[in-house]
C-alpha positions in Angstrom: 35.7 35.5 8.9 35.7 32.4 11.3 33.4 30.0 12.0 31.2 30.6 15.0 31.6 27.9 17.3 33.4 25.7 15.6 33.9 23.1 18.5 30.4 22.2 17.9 29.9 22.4 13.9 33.0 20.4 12.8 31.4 17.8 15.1 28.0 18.1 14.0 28.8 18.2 9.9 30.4 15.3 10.7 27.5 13.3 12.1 25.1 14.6 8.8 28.0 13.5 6.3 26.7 9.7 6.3 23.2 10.9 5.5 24.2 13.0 2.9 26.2 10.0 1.0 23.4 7.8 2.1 20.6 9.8 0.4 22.7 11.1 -3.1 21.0 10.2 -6.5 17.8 9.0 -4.2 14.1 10.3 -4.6 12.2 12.3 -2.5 8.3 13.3 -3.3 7.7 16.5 -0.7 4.3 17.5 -0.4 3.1 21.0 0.9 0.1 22.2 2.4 -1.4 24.9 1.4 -1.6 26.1 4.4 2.6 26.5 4.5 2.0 29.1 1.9 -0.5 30.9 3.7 1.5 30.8 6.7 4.5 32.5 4.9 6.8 29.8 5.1 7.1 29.4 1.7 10.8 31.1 1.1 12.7 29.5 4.2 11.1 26.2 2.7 12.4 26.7 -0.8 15.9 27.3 0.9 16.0 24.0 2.4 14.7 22.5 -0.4 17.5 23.9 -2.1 20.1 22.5 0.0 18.5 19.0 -0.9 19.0 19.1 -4.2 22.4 20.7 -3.9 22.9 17.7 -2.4 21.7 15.3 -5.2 18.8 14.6 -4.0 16.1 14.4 -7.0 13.2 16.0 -5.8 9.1 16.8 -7.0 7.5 18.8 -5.1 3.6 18.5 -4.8 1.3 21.6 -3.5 -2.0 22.0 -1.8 -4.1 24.7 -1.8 -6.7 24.5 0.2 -6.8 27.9 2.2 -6.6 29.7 -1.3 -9.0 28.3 -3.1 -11.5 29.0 -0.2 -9.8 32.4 -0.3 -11.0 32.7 -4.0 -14.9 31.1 -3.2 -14.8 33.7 -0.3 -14.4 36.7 -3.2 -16.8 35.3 -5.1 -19.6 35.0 -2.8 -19.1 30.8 -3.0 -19.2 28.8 -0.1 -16.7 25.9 -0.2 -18.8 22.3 0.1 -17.0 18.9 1.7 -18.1 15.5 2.0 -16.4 12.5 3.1 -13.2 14.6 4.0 -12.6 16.0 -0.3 -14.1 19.1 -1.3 -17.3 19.2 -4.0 -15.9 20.8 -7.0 -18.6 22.7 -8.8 -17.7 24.8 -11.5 -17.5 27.9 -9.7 -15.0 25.8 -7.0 -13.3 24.5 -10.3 -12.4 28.1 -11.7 -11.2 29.0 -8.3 -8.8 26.4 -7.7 -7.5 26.8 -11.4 -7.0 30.4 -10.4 -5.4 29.1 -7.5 -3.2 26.9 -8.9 -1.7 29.2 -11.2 -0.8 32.0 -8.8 0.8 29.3 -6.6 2.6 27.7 -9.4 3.8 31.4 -9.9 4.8 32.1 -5.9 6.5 29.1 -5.9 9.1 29.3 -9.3 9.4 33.1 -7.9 10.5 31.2 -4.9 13.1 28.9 -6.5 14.7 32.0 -8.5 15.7 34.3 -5.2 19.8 33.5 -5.3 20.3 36.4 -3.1 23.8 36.9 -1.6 24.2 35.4 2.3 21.5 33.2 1.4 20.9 29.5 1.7 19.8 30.2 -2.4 22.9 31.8 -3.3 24.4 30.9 -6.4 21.7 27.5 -6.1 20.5 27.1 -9.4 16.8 25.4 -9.2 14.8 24.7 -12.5 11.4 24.4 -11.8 9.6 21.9 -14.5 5.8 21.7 -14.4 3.3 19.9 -16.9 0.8 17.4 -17.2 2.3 14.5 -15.7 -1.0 13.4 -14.0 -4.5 11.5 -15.9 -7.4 11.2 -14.0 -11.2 10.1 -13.7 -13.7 11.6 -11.6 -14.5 10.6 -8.0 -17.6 10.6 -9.1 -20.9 9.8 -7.1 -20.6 8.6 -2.9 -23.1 7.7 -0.9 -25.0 9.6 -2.9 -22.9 13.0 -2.9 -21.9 14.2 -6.1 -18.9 15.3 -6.1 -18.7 16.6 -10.1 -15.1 17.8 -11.1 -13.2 16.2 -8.1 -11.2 13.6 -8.9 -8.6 11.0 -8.5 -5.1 9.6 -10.4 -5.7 7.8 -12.7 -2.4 7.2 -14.0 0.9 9.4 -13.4 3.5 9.6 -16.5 6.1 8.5 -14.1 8.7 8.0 -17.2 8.5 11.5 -18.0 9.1 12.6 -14.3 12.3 10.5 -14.0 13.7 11.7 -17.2 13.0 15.5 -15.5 14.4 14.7 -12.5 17.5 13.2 -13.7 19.2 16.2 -15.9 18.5 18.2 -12.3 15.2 19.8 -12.5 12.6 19.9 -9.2 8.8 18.6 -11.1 6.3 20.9 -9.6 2.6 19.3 -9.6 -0.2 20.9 -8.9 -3.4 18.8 -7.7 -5.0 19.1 -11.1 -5.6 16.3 -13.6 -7.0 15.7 -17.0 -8.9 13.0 -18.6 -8.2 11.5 -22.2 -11.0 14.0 -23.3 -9.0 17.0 -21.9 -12.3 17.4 -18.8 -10.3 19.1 -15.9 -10.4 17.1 -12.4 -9.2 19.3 -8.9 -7.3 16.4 -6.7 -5.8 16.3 -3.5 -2.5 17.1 -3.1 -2.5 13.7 -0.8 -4.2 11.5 -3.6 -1.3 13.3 -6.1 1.9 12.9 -4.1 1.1 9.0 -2.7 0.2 8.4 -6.4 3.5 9.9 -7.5 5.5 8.4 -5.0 4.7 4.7 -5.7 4.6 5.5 -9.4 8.3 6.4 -9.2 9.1 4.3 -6.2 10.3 7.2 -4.5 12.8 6.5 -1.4 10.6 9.0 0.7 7.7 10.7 0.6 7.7 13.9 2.7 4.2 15.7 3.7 4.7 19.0 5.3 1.5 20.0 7.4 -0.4 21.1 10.0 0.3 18.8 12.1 3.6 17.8 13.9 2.9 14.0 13.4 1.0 11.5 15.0 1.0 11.5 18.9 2.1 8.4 20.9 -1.2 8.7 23.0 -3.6 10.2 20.6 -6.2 11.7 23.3 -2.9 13.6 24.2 -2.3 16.0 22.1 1.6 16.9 24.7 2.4 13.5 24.3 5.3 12.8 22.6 5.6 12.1 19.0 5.9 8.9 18.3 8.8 9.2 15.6 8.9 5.5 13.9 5.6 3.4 13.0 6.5 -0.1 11.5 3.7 -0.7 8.6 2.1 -3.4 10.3 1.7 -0.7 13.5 0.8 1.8 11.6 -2.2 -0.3 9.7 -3.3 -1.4 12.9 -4.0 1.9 14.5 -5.2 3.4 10.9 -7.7 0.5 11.5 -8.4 2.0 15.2 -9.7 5.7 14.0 -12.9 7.2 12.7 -13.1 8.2 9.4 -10.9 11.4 8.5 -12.9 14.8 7.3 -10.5 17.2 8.5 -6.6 17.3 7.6 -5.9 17.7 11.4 -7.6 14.8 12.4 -4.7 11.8 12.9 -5.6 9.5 10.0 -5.9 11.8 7.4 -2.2 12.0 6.6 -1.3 8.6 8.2 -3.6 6.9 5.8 -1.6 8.3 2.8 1.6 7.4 4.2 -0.1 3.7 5.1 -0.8 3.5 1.4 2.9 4.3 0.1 4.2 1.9 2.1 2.1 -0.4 0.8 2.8 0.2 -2.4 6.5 0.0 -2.5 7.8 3.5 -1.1 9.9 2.5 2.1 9.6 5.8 4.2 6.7 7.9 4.5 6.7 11.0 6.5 4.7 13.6 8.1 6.2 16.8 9.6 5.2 20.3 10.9 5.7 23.4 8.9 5.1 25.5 11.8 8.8 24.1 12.9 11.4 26.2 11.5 13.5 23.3 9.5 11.2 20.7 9.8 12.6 19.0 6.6 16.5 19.0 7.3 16.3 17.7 10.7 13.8 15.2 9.3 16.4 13.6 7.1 19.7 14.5 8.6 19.5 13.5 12.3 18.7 10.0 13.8 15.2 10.4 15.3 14.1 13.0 13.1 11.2 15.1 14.2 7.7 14.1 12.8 6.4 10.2 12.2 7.8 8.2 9.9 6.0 5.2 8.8 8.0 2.2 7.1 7.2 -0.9 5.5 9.6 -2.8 8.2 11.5 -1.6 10.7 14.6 0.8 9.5 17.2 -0.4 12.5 18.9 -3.8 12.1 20.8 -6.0 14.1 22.8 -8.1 12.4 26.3 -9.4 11.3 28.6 -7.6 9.7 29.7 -7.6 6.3 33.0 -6.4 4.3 30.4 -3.7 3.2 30.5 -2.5 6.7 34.3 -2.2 7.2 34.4 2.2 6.4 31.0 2.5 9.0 32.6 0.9 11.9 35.9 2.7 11.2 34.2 5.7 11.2 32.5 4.8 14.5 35.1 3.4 16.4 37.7 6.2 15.8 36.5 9.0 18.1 36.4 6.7 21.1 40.2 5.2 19.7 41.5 8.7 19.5 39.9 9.4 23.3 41.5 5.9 24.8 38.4 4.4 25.8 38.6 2.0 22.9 42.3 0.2 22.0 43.5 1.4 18.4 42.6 -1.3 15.8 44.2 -0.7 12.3 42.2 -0.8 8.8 43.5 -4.1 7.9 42.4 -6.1 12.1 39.1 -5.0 11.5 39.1 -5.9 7.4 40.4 -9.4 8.8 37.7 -9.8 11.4 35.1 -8.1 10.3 33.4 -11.6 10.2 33.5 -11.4 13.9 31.6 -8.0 14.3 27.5 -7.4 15.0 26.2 -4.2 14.2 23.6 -1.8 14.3 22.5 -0.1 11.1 19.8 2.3 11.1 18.5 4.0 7.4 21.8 3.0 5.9 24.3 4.5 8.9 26.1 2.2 11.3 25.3 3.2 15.0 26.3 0.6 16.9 29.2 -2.8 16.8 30.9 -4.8 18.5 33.2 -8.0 17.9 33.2 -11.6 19.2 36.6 -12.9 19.7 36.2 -16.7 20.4 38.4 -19.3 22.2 36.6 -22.4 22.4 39.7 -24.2 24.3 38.3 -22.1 27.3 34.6 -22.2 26.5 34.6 -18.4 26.5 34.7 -16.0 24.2 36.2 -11.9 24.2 33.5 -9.3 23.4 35.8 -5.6 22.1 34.9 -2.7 20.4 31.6 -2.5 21.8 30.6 0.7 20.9 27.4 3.0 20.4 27.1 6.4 18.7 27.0 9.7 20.8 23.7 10.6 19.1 22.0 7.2 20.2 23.0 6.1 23.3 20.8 5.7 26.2 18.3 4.2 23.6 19.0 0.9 24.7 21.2 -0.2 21.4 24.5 -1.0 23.5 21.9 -3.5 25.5 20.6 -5.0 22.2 24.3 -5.0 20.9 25.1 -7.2 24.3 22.4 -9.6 23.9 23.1 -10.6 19.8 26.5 -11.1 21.3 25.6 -13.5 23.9 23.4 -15.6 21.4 26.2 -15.8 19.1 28.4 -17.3 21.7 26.3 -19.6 22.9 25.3 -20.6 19.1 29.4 -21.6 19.6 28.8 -23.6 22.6 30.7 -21.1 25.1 30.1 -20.9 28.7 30.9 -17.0 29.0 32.0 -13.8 27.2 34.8 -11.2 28.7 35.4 -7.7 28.1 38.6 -5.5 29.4 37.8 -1.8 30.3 38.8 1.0 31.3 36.2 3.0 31.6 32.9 1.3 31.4 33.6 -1.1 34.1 30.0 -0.1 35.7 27.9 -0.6 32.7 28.8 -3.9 32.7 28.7 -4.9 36.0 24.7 -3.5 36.4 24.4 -5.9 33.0 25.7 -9.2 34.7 29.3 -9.2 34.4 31.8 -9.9 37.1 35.4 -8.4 37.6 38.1 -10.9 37.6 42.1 -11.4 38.0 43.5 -10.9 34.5 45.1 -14.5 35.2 41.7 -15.7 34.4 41.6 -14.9 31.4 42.9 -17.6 28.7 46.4 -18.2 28.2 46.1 -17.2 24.4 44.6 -13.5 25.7 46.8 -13.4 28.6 49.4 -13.3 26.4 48.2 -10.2 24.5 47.4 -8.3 28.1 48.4 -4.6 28.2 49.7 -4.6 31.9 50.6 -0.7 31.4 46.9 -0.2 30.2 45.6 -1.8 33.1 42.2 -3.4 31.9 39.6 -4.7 33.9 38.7 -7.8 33.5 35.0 -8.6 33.3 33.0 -11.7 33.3 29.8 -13.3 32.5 28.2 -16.4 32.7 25.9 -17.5 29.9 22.8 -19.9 31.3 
C-alpha cells in the first residue's frame, strides 16, 4: 500500500525529526482533567501518549477527577462544597473521590493495554506504574473555612519516580496523598503535577484542559492565543487577575505553570482537550497550539558554534538543492561557522546567516541568509539582518552586501541598494559567478 500524499508527509516528517531528537531521554509531567475523561477523549489521548514514549520520552501522567467525584456526591445524595477555588473534603466527599480514583486508575491502565491492529497502540507496549509517590499535610483551616481532608504535597519521592521512569514505565498519580500517620488527603491534580514537576525537574509540564490557553486579550475570549509567555510576562499578568475559583477562569492554570517555572521546570503548558491532538502539535510544530510559559524566552539570537554545524546544514540544503542559495560543502561551513548568527528556538535552528568580512573595503558580505519554511513571515529574517549589521559595525565596516537571485526585493524594502558587480571588492570580484548572474545589493551602515 502507498503512502497517501506523500509529497506532503516526507516533507512534514522531516520538519518533526529535530523535535523528536531534541526531546529523547527528556521528562514530561502531563496532567489531565477530569473532565478529558468525561468527555471521552481518554483512548485517542492514550494513543498519543503512546507515540511519546515510543519516542523516548519519559513520561508521568497526573489525573483529575473532578466531574466524577461530583458524579459520585450526586449518587449519594452529597452536594459537593468549594471554597477558595479547592473543594471541602468531608468524609463522605473523601469516600467518593477514593471511589473515584480507583475506577479512573482502572479506565486509564485499560487504556494503555488496547494494542489493537491499525492502531496508533499497536504492538506499543505501555506499563503503567502507580503507588504512593506523594506525602502530604492537610490544607487545613482558611479564612476560617475548614477544609478537613483536603490537602497539599508535602513532599514527592521523586527518586522513586526517576528510577520508574527510566527502565520505561509511564507513573500514573492520582491526586491522593498520605501523611506519615497513613490519614488520607484528596489534592489537586494542579497542586500534584507542579509539585512533581519541580521535584523531578521535568523539561515540561503539560496540562490538558478546558481551556485552549490563555487569550492575548482576555475580555476576548476569539482573540488569538497568545502561544509564548516569558516568566517575567506571565507573573506580571498572574499579578493583574482576581483570584481563581473556577478552572476556566484564566489564572487558575497559569498560576501553576507560573510556579513551575519558578521552580526550575523551563516549559510549562496549557492546551485544550477538546482539540483533537492537542498534545503532538504542542510539542512537534514551532508555535504549538496552547500557551506556553518559560522562565526566559525559548528563541535566541546568537553566534554560532561548531555545535551548530549539522542545524544549519540541515537548513540550508533545501534552498541549495532549489538554487536560491549557492551550494556550500560540509567542510566551508565547518571552517566558517565562526562567521555565522543563528536563530535557535527550543533546541532547533530556524534561522542563519554568515558575515564574510573585508575590512580593506570597509564592507563586509552577508550569505546564506536563510529562514525556515515554517517561520517565515514572523519577522526572524529581519532580526537575523539586524544582529548582522551590529556585528559589522562592531568590525568598524561602513556597509554589508548580498548577491541574489531571487530575493532582490526583500532587500531592497530593507535598505539595500543594487549595484554594478565592479563594486564589489576586488577579493569578491574575483570569486563572482558571471553565469549565475547575482545581483548585487548594498547597504550603508549609519
Amino acid at each position: 500500500m502507498s503512502l497517501v500524499f506523500p509529497h506532503t508527509f516526507v516533507p512534514w516528517f522531516r520538519t518533526v525529526a529535530p523535535h523528536i531528537h531534541a526531546y529523547h531521554g527528556k521528562t514530561f509531567v502531563v496532567a489531565i482533567a477530569g473532565e478529558l475523561i468525561a468527555a471521552g477523549k481518554l483512548s485517542p489521548f492514550a494513543q498519543d501518549l503512546a507515540i511519546l514514549q515510543a519516542m523516548g520520552i519519559k513520561l508521568v501522567l497526573v489525573h483529575g477527577f473532578r466531574p466524577q467525584v461530583n458524579e459520585q456526591l450526586r449518587s449519594k445524595g452529597h452536594e459537593a462544597r468549594y471554597s477558595h477555588g479547592m473543594r471541602i473534603t468531608d468524609a463522605v466527599a473523601l469516600d467518593s473521590a477514593q471511589e473515584a480514583a480507583g475506577q479512573l486508575r482502572f479506565e486509564i491502565e485499560a487504556a494503555f493495554s488496547q494494542g489493537l491492529p491499525n492502531t496508533p497502540m499497536a504492538n506499543a507496549i505501555v506499563r503503567v506504574v502507580s503507588g504512593n509517590f506523594l506525602t502530604a499535610r492537610p490544607v487545613g483551616i482558611v479564612d476560617g473555612v475548614d477544609f478537613i481532608h483536603s490537602g497539599v504535597v508535602r513532599k514527592v519521592d521523586a527518586a522513586a519516580i526517576r528510577s520508574a521512569i527510566d527502565i520505561g514505565a509511564m507513573v500514573l498519580l492520582s491526586p491522593f496523598g498520605f501523611s506519615p500517620t497513613g490519614e488520607a488527603f484528596n489534592l489537586t491534580m494542579e497542586d500534584v503535577a507542579t509539585s512533581t514537576a519541580i521535584a523531578l525537574q521535568a523539561d515540561k509540564l503539560l496540562f490538558i484542559t478546558e481551556i485552549p490557553g490563555i487569550h492575548e486579550d482576555l475580555a476576548d475570549s476569539d482573540s488569538p492565543i497568545d502561544t509564548e509567555l516569558a516568566l517575567a510576562d506571565a507573573e506580571r499578568l498572574l499579578a493583574s487577575l482576581p483570584r481563581p475559583l473556577l478552572p476556566t477562569d484564566p489564572a487558575f492554570y497559569l498560576q501553576h505553570c507560573v510556579r513551575a517555572c519558578q521552580g526550575g521546570v523551563e516549559r510549562s503548558h496549557i492546551l485544550p482537550f477538546a482539540t483533537d491532538g492537542a498534545l503532538l502539535m504542542e510539542v512537534f510544530t514551532h508555535d504549538g497550539i496552547g500557551t506556553m510559559v518559560v522562565d526566559e524566552k525559548l528563541e535566541s539570537l546568537r553566534e554560532a558554534t561548531s555545535d551548530d554545524i549539522g542545524g544549519v546544514l540541515q537548513l540550508i540544503e533545501p534552498f541549495e538543492r532549489d538554487g536560491t542559495l549557492v551550494k556550500r560543502d560540509r567542510t566551508e561551513i565547518e571552517r566558517d561557522i565562526g562567521h555565522y548568527t543563528v536563530i535557535e528556538h527550543d533546541g532547533v535552528i530556524f534561522g542563519c546567516a554568515a558575515l564574510y568580512p573585508y575590512p580593506e573595503a570597509k564592507t563586509a558580505e552577508m550569505a546564506a541568509l536563510t529562514v525556515s519554511p515554517q517561520v517565515q513571515s514572523q519577522g526572524d529574517g529581519e532580526r537575523i539582518l539586524k544582529r548582522v549589521e551590529q556585528r559589522a559595525k562592531a568590525m568598524g565596516l561602513d556597509s554589508i552586501f548580498v548577491l541574489t537571485t531571487r530575493t532582490m526585493h526583500w532587500f531592497i524594502k530593507r535598505g539595500f541598494v543594487q549595484v554594478d558587480p565592479d563594486w564589489l571588492p576586488e577579493a569578491r570580484k574575483r570569486k563572482y559567478n558571471w553565469d549565475r548572474r547575482s545581483q548585487v545589493l548594498v547597504k550603508k551602515l549609519s
